[in-house]
C-alpha positions in Angstrom: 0.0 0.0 0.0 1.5 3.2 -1.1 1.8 6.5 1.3 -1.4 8.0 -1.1 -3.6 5.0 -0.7 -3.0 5.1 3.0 -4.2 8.2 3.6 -6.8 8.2 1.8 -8.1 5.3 3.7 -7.6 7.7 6.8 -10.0 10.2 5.4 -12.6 8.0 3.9 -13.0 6.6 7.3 -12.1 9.4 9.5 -9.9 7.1 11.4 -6.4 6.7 11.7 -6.9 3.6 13.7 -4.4 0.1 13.8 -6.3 -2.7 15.5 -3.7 -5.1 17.1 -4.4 -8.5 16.2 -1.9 -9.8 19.4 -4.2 -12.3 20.1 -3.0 -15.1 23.0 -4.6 -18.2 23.0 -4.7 -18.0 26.5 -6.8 -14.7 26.3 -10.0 -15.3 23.9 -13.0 -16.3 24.8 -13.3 -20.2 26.3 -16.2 -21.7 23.9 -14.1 -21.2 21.1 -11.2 -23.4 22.3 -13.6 -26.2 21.0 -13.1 -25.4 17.4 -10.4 -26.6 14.8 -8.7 -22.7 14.6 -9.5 -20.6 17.6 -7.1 -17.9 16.8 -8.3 -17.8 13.1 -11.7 -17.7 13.9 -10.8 -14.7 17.0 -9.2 -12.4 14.5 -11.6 -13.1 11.5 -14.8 -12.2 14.1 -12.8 -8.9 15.2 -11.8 -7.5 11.8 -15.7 -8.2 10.6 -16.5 -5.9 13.2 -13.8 -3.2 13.1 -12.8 -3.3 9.5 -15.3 0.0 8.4 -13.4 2.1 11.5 -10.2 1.1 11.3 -7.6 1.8 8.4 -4.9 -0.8 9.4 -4.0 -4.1 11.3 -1.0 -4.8 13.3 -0.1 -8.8 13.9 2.4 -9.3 16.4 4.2 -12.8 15.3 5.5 -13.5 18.5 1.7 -14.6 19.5 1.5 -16.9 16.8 4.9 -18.5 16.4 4.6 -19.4 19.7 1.9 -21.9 18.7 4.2 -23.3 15.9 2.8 -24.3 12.4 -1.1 -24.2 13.5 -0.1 -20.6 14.3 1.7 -19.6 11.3 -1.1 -21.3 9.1 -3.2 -18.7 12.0 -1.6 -15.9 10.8 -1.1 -16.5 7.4 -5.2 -16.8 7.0 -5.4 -14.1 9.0 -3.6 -11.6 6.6 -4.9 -12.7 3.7 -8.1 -12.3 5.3 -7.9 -8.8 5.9 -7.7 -8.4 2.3 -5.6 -4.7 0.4 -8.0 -1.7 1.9 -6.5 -2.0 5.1 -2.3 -1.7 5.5 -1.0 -4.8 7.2 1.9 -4.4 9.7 4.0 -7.5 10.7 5.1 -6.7 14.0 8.0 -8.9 14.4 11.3 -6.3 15.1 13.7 -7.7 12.1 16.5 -6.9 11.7 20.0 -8.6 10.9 22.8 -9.0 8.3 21.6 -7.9 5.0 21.5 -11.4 3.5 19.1 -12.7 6.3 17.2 -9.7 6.1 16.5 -10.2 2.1 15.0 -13.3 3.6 12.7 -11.9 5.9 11.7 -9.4 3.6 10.9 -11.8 1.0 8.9 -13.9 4.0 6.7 -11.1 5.1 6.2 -9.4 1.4 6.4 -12.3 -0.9 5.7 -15.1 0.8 3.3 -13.5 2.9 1.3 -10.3 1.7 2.0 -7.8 4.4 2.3 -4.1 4.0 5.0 -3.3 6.4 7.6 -4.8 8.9 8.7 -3.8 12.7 12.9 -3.5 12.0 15.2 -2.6 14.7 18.3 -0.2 13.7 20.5 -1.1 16.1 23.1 -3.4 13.1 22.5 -0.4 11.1 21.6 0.4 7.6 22.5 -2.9 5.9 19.9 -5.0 7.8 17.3 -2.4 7.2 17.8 -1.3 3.4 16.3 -4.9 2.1 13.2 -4.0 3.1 12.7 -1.1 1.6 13.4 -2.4 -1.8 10.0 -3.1 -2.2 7.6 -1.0 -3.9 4.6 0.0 -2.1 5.7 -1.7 1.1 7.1 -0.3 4.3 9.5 -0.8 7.0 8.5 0.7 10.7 12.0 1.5 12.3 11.6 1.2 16.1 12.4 4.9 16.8 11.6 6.0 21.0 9.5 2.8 22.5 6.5 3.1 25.2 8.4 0.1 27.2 9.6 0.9 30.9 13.4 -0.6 29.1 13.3 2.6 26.6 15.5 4.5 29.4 18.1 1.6 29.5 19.5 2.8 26.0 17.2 5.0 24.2 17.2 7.7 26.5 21.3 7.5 27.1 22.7 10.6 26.0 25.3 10.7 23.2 27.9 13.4 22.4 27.3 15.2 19.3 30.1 14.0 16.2 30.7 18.3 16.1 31.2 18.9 19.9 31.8 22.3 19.2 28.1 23.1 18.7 24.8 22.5 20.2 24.0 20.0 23.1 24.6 16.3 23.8 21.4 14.3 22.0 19.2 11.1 23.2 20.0 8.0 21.5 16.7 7.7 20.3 17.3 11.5 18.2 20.1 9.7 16.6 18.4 6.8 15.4 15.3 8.9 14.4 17.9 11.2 12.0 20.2 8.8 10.7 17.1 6.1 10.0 15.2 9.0 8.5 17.7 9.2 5.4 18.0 5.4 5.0 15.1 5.8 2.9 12.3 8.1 2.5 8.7 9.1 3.8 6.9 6.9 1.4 8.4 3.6 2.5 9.7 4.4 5.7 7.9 4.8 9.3 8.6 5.2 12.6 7.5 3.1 16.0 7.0 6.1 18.7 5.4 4.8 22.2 2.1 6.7 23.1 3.4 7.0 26.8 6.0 9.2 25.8 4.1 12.1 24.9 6.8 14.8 26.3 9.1 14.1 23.4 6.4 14.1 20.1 6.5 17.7 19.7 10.5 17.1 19.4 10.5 14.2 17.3 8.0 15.6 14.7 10.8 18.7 14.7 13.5 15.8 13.9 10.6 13.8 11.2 8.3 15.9 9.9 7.0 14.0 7.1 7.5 10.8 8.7 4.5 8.2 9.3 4.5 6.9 13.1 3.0 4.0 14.3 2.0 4.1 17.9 1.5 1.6 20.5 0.7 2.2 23.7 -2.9 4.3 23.6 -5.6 2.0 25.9 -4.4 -0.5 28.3 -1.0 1.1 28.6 -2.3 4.9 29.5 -0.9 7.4 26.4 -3.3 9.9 25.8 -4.8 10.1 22.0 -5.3 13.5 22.6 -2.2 14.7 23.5 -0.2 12.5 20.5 -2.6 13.8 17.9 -2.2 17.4 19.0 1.6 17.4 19.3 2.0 14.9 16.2 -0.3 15.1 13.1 0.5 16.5 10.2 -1.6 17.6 6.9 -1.8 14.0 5.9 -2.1 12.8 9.1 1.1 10.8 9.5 -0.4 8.9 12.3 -1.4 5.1 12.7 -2.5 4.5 16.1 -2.3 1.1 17.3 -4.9 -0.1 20.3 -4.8 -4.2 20.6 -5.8 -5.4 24.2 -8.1 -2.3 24.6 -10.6 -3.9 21.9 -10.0 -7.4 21.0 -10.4 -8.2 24.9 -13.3 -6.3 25.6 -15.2 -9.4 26.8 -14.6 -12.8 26.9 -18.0 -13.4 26.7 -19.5 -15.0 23.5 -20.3 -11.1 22.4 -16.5 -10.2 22.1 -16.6 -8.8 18.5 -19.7 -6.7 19.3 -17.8 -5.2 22.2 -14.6 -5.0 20.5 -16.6 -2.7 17.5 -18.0 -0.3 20.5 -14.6 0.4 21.9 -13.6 0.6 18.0 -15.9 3.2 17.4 -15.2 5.0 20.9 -11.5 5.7 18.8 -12.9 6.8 15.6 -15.4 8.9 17.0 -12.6 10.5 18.8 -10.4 10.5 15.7 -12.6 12.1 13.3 -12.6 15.3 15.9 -8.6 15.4 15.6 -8.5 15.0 11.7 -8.3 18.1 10.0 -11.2 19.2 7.5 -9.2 19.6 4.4 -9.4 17.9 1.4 -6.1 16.2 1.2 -7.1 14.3 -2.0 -6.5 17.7 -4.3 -3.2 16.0 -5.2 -0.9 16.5 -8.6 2.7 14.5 -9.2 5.4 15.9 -10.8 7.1 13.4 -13.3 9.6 15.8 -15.3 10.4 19.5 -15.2 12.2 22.0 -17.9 13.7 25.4 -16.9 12.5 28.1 -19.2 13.1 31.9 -19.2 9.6 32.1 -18.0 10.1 30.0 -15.5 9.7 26.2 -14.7 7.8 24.3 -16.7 6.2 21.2 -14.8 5.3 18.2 -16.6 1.9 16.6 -13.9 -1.1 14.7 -13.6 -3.9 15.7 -10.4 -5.9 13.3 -9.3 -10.1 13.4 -10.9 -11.4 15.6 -8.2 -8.7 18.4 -9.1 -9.2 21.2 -11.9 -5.9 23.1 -12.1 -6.5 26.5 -13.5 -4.0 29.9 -13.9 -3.6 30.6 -10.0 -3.7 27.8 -8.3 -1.2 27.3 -5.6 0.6 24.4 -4.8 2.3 22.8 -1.7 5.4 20.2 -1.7 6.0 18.0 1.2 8.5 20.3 2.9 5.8 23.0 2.6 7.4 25.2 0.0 4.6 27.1 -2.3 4.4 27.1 -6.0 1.5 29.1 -8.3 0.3 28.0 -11.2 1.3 30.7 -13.7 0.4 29.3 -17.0 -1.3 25.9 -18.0 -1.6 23.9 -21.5 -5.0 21.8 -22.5 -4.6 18.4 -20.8 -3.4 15.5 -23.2 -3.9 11.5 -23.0 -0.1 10.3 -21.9 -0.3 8.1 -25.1 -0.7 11.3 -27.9 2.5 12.4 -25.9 6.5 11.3 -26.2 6.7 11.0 -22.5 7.6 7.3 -21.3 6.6 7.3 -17.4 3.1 6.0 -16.2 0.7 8.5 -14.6 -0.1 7.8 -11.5 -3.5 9.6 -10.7 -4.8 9.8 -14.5 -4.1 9.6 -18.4 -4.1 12.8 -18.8 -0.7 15.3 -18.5 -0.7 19.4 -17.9 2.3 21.0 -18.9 2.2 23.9 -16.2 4.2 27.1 -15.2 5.0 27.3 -12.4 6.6 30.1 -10.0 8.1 29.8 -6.2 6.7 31.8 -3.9 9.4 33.0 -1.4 12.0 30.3 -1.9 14.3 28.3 -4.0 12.9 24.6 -4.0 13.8 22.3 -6.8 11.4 20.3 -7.5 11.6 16.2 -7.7 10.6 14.0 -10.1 7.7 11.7 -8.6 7.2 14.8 -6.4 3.1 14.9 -4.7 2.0 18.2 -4.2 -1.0 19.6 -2.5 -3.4 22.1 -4.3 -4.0 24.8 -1.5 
């Protein structure tokens, strides 16, 4: 699932919502220890009842290896189950020498048809750059954990590389800036603990573009609130994880019906965090020309979007751009241009002008009509 498709889930459904599927064995209602696939049948009860108000799932393997092959066969029927609309996260913190982690990529997004995959940094950019080879799938770097253990390391305190300037930084700050250039916003999140709320106005100053997942909302006490305030961006950039909080909400046999309350107890609260705007008025930017009148854009926008003379236009990094002249829109096949579009057939050739800076432009580049 690309970065696009994601968030437009989030909007259609108001919700930026990751059910946990960490489902224990041990945990789930009794009566359905009787049949041949408890977990299976657990997980495929809770995403019937969730699926409209949430946009993702999150699988910790952990829960299911531990039940050895009737557990992987769980959680291989469990993922396919979901199906594409929603974004599928392996949680399973990978991360090793790059030839083992070309195999676990190729487990989780070949063999398997996750979206995304937990990675830990800590043996650097080789283990993690294999899963990011991918198109359309993701790797979630752990970046500043909710776990009591984040203070053993994550919180140590390293000297900068130029001591002459600025302060000593956390571990985590590190990770978060070197990670962050590893590879890029579209196939590249971050793990950021709800119960460290104190530090998201800091680390959205060190990612701004980033995606986060976020554990610890519900059972472990962060405050929704308080992470969606100091945290969202124009896109959102927010997938908040609650597992315990909803698939246990009774162990009764009317778990799924209780697990879709507490559901919708989230997305209610979502959809008054989520800002208003209409964040599918999208154009890309496949090749640009500089003229002596000016830059010379070659784009597609997305159906809902006109572009006219005027319009203004917002990169990623929040630099401005105004649509100063426009052609008639052209099928990409009566053209000589080679790329595929990725919103429509039809290319503008537009003028465009900064306003107040010096950006250059990127090829693939999404921009936001303002």
């Amino acid at each position: 699932m690309t970065r696009q498709q994601l968030v437009e889930q989030i909007y259609k459904k108001r919700s930026y919502l990751c059910v946990g599927l960490d489902t224990d064995v041990t945990k789930i209602p009794k009566h359905l220890l009787t049949g041949p696939d408890p977990v299976f049948t657990f997980n495929k009860a809770i995403i019937d009842a969730t699926k409209d108000l949430c946009v993702a799932y999150k699988i910790n393997t952990a829960f299911y290896e531990a039940l050895g092959v009737k557990g992987w066969e769980a959680m291989e029927k469990t993922v396919r189950y979901i199906g594409d609309e929603h974004f599928k996260i392996a949680d399973a913190k990978r991360g090793d020498i790059g030839n083992t982690s070309d195999q676990y990529a190729k487990a989780f997004f070949e063999t398997l048809p996750f979206d995304s995959v937990t990675v830990a940094p800590y043996m650097g950019e080789d283990s993690v750059k294999p899963f990011l080879q991918y198109e359309g799938k993701w790797a979630i770097v752990l970046g500043l954990t909710s776990n009591k253990g984040a203070h053993d390391f994550e919180f140590k305190k390293m000297a900068r590389e130029d001591t002459r300037h600025g302060v000593d930084e956390f571990l985590y700050e590190k990770v978060l800036k070197t990670a962050s250039n590893w590879g890029t916003f579209e196939n590249l999140m971050f793990v950021v603990g709800a119960t460290q709320d104190d530090e998201f106005a800091d680390i959205r100053k060190l990612t701004p573009h980033h995606f986060y997942l976020v554990p610890g909302v519900g059972a472990q006490g962060g405050s929704l609130k308080e992470i969606s305030k100091k945290a969202m961006i124009r896109d959102c950039g927010l997938l908040v994880n609650v597992s315990r909080a909803i698939i246990y909400a009774s162990e009764k046999e009317d778990y799924a019906e209780e697990a879709r309350a507490i559901a919708q107890q989230y997305q209610q609260e979502m959809n008054e965090y989520l800002p208003e705007k209409n964040i599918f008025q999208l154009g890309c930017v496949y090749e640009t020309f500089n003229t002596s009148g000016g830059l010379i854009a070659i784009m597609d926008f997305t159906e809902e979007t006109t572009p006219r003379i005027g319009t203004i236009l917002e990169s990623m990094s929040g630099h401005k751009w105004k649509i100063i002249g426009i052609d008639s829109p052209k099928p990409i096949g009566m053209t000589n241009f080679k790329f595929k579009p990725r919103y429509s057939d039809f290319i503008f050739g537009c003028l465009l002008q900064p306003i107040n800076h010096s950006e250059i432009l990127k090829d693939h580049e999404t921009l936001q009509i303002l």
